[in-house]
N, C-alpha and C positions, 0 to 999 in steps of 0.2 A: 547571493548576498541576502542576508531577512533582515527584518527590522533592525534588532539589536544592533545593526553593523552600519543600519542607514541614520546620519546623523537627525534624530529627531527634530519635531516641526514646536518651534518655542511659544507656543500656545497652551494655555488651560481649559481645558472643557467641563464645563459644570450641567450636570445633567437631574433633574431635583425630580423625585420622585414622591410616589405614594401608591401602595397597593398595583405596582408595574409588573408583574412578575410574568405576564404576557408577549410583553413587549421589552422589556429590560436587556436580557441576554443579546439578542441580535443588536439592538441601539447600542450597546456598550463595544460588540464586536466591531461594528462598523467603524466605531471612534476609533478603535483601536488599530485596526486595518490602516486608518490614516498614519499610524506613524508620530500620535503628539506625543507632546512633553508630559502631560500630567492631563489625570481625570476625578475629579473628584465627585462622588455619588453623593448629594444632598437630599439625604432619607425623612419621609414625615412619617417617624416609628412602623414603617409597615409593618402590618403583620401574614402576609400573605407568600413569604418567600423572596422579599424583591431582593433584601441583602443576600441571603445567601445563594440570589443567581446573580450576583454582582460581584460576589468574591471571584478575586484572582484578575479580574477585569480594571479593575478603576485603583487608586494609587490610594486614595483615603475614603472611607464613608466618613461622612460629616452627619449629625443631627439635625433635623430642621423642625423649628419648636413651633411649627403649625400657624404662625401668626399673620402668615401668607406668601404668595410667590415671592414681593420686592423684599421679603425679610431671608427667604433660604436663598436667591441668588447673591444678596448681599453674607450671605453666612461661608458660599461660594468666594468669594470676590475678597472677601477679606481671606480668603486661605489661599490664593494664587501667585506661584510663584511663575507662570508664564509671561512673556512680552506681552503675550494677547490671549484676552478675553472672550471668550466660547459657550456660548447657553446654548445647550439643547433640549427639547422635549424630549420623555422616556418612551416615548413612540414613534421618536424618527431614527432615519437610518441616515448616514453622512456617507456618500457614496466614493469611492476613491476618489482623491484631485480637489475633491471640494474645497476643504480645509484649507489646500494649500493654496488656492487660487482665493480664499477672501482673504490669505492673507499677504497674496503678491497684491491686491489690491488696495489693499490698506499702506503697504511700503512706496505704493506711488504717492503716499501723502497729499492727495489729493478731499480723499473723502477721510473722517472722522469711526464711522459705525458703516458697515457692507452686514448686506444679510442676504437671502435667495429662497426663490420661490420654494414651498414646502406643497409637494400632490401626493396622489396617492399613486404607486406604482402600477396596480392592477386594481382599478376601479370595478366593485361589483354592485348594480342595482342604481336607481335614478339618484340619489341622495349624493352618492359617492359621486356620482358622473358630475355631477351641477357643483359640488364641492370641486371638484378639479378646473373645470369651467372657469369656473368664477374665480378661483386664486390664480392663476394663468392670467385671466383677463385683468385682474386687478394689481397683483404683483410680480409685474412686467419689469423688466430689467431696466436698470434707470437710475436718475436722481430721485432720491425720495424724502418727502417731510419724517415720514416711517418707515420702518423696515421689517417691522415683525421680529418673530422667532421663528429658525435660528437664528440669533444675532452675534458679532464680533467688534469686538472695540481695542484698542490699546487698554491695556490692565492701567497703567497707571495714571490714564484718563476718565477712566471709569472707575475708580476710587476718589478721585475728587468729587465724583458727580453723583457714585454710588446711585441704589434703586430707592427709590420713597417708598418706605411702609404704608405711609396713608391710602397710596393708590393701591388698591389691593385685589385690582384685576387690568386696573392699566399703567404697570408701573414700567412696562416697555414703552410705550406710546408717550409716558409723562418723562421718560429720559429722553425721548427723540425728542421732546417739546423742546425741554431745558436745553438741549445741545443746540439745534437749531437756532434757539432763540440770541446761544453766544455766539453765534457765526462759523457752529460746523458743519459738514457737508455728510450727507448717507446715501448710501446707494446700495440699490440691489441688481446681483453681478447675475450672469447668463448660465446661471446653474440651477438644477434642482434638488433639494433631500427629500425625501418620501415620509409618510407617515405609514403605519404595520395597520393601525386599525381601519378598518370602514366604519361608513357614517352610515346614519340612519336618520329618522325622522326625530327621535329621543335627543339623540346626539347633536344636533342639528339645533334640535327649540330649548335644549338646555345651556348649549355654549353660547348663543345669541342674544340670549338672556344677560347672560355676564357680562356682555359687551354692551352692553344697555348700562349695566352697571357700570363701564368704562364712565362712557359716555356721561353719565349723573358725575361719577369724581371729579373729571376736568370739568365742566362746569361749573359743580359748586368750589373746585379751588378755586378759578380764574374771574367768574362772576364778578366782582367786585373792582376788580383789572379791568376786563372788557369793556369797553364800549357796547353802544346797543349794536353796529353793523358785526363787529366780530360776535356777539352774542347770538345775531341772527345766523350769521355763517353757520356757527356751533350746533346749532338747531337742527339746517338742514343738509349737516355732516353723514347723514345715516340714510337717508334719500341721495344723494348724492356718491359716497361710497361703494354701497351695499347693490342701489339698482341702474342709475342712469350710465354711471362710467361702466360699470364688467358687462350694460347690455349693450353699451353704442359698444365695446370691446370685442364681444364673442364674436367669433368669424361664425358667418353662415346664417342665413335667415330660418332654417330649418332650427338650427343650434337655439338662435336667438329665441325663436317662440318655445322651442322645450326649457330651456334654462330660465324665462322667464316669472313662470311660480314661485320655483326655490328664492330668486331676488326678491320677490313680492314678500315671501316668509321670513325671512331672514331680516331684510327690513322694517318690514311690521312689529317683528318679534324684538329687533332691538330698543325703538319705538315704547314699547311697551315693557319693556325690562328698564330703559329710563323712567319713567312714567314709574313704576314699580317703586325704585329706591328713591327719588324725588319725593311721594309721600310717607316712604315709612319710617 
């Protein structure tokens, strides 16, 4: 029996690219390996081949007018015709079962949004290793205020709630807020998807940066809402996150002193990437 004959799984997977064409092909097969209902490719005009290693793989390419992530997932979201809601990076791989286990978790209607740990398959060089480390230790299966990406919602709860353009590198985090804040529940399930690319040091002090920039968004939305205690919290969100929980986490004292730098950098770096967009 193949696919075709196996009753597909009623999810949409929205996958939002830009110059992928490395990583595209295998990411697209892996969705497809699962068995869903629709895939739709959210392209930011590459020009490097991502479309046409995408043909024949994904159900629509969509356009995405570059105005940032929360505008092409919602470009996604408004074109899905699945029960449920699927974003993935164009550099992961969604491994058999997975798909279908965030969404046996989601039918227990218990939690609202399920997501699952993203590593790297075959970690090469210290960057990689302390990447793995550390999302392991930090996005540990559980109830969560976040869940990251990959992330899965019911489609027609996530059209009420849609992505906020304003946040426009933390406009997952700023839906987990919103959902949270009405009394819904997220959790991340005892799986993992893999990312194709390794990290580096580049890779590393430039993504962390962005998250600085998170970090500056919510702020300045919330500022004015907050109290001075949740203010303070907010503050020491990036020390907290980044170094004290994934070190008291990491199994192994050996672990712990090698892994410790990359926390030191990663936390500094986001630190300072808030700091960054805060005066410009």
């Amino acid at each position: 029996m193949n696919n075709s004959e196996i009753q597909k799984l009623d999810v949409t997977v929205a996958v939002c690219s830009w110059n992928a064409v490395g990583s595209i092909k295998p990411c697209l097969q892996s969705i497809k390996d699962n068995n869903v209902k629709e895939i739709l490719l959210i392209d930011a005009n590459s020009n490097d081949g991502t479309r046409e290693q995408a043909a024949g793989l994904v159900d629509k390419i969509l356009s995405d007018p570059r105005k940032g992530l929360a505008t092409a997932r919602n470009v996604g979201l408004n074109n899905a015709t699945g029960s449920y809601f699927l974003s993935v990076g164009a550099d992961n791989l969604m491994p058999l079962g997975t798909i279908k286990s965030m969404i046996d978790e989601l039918e227990r209607e218990v939690y609202s949004g399920v997501g699952c740990t993203t590593i790297l398959k075959e970690p090469l060089g210290y960057f990689s290793w302390a990447l793995n480390k550390y999302k392991i230790a930090r996005y540990y299966p559980g109830e969560r205020h976040v869940i990251g990406t990959p992330h899965m919602y019911r489609t027609n709860l996530l059209k009420k709630y849609m992505f906020n353009p304003v946040m426009s590198w933390s406009d997952d985090g700023d839906l987990c807020d919103r959902l949270v804040a009405d009394g819904h529940r997220l959790t991340i399930i005892d799986k993992h998807c893999y990312e194709i690319s390794q990290s580096s040091f580049n890779d590393i002090w430039k993504r962390w940066k962005m998250y600085g920039k998170s970090d500056w968004e919510t702020f300045n939305k919330y500022k004015s809402e907050w109290n001075l205690k949740r203010k303070v919290k907010s503050i020491f969100y990036p020390l907290n996150k980044e170094l004290i929980i994934p070190l008291i986490r990491t199994k192994g004292f050996i672990n712990k002193l090698k892994i410790s730098p990359f926390l030191l950098l990663i936390t500094m770096r986001r630190y300072i990437g808030w700091m960054k967009y805060s005066i410009s």
